[in-house]
N, C-alpha and C positions, 0 to 999 in steps of 0.2 A: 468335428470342426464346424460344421455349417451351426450346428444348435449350438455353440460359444456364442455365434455368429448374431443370429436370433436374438439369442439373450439378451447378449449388447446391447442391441438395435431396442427390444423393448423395454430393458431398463432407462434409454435416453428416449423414450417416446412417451412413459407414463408418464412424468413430469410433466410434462406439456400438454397429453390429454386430460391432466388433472387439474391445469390451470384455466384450460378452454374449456370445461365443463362448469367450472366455479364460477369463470367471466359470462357463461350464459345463464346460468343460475342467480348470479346478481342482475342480470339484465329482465329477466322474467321478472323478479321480485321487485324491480323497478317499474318495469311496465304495471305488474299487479297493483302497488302502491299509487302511481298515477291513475289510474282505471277507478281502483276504489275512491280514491280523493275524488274523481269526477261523480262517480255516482252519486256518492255524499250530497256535492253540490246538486246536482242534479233532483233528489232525493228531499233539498232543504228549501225548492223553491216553491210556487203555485203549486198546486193540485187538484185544482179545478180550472175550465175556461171555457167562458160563457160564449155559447154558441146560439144563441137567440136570433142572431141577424144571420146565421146560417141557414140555406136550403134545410125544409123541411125534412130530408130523406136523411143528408149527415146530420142534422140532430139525432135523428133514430141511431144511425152509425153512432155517434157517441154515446151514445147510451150502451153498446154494445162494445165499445174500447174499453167504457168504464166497469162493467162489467166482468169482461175477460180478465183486463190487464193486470187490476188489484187480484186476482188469483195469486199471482205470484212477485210482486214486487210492487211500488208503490206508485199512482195514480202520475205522481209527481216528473217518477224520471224521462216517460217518454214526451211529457209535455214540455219539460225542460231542456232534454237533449239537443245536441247537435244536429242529427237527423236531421234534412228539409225537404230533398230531392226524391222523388217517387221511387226511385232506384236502392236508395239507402232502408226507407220503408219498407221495401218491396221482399228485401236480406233481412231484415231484422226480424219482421213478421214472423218467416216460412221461418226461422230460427226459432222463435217462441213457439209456433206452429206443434215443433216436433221437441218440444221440452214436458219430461215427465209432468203429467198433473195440470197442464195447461187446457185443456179441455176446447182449445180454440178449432173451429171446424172450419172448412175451405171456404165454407160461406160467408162465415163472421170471420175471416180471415180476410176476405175483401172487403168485407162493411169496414173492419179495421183502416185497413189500408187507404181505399178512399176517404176514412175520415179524417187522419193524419196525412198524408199527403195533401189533401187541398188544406186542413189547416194550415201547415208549413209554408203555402205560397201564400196565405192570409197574414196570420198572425206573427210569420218570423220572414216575413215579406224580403226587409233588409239583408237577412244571411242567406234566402232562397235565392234573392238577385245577384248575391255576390258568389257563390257557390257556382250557379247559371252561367255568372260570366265566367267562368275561369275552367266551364267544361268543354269537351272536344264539340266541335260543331254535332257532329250525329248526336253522341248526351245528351245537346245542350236540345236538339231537336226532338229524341225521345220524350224526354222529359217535358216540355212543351204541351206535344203530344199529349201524353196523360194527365197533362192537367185538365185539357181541353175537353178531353172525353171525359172525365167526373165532371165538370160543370154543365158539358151538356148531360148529361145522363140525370146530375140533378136540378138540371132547371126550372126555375119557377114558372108553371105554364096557366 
């Protein structure tokens, strides 16, 4: 009796777990599809950016982004991304970090980082302000924070 019981129950439950597996399967494939469209774009813009009126030290950092980063994807997408905030950088790096074949080391993992994150408060000034404003007060102070320390660290002396 109880395995009648059973049965019922999970003949009127696959239906449903087959229709919420499908709905999150279109939903990844959605997300996949918007993700790759961005890259694209990302991928079709600049791919270079002239850092001549930068601190001597992140010059040398760019030369070490440019470097690394074309290892494995194009020069373009992290200069075009979304990315601004030292915190966004800070995730994405240590992600490439530990991706097969990346060959990025903890030291050029910070020349990275410092040289994208002050870009980002440079060159995409307008999304790094608006990004800024719209973080929690501590974020919005972290982040502050690390800008302040790259530019001292590379200042013109």
């Amino acid at each position: 009796m109880k395995m009648n019981h059973m049965l019922a129950l999970l003949a009127l439950i696959s239906p449903v777990a087959a229709l919420i597996a499908t709905d999150v399967a279109r939903a990844d494939d959605d997300v996949a599809a918007v993700s790759k469209e961005k890259l694209a774009q990302f991928d079709a813009g600049p791919s270079s950016i002239d850092v001549s009126a930068y601190p001597a030290g992140l010059q040398k950092n760019y030369s070490v982004f440019r470097e690394k980063c074309t290892l494995c994807h194009t020069l373009a997408r992290p200069v075009n991304c979304e990315f601004v905030l030292p915190d966004e950088w800070s995730r994405y790096i240590k992600r490439m970090m530990h991706k097969p074949g990346s060959m990025i080391s903890p030291g050029q993992a910070k020349k990275i980082y410092e040289f994208l994150a002050f870009d980002s408060s440079v060159r995409k000034k307008a999304l790094f302000d608006e990004r800024l404003s719209k973080a929690a007060p501590a974020d919005k102070a972290d982040a502050q924070s690390r800008i302040k320390e790259i530019l001292d660290a590379y200042a013109q002396k």
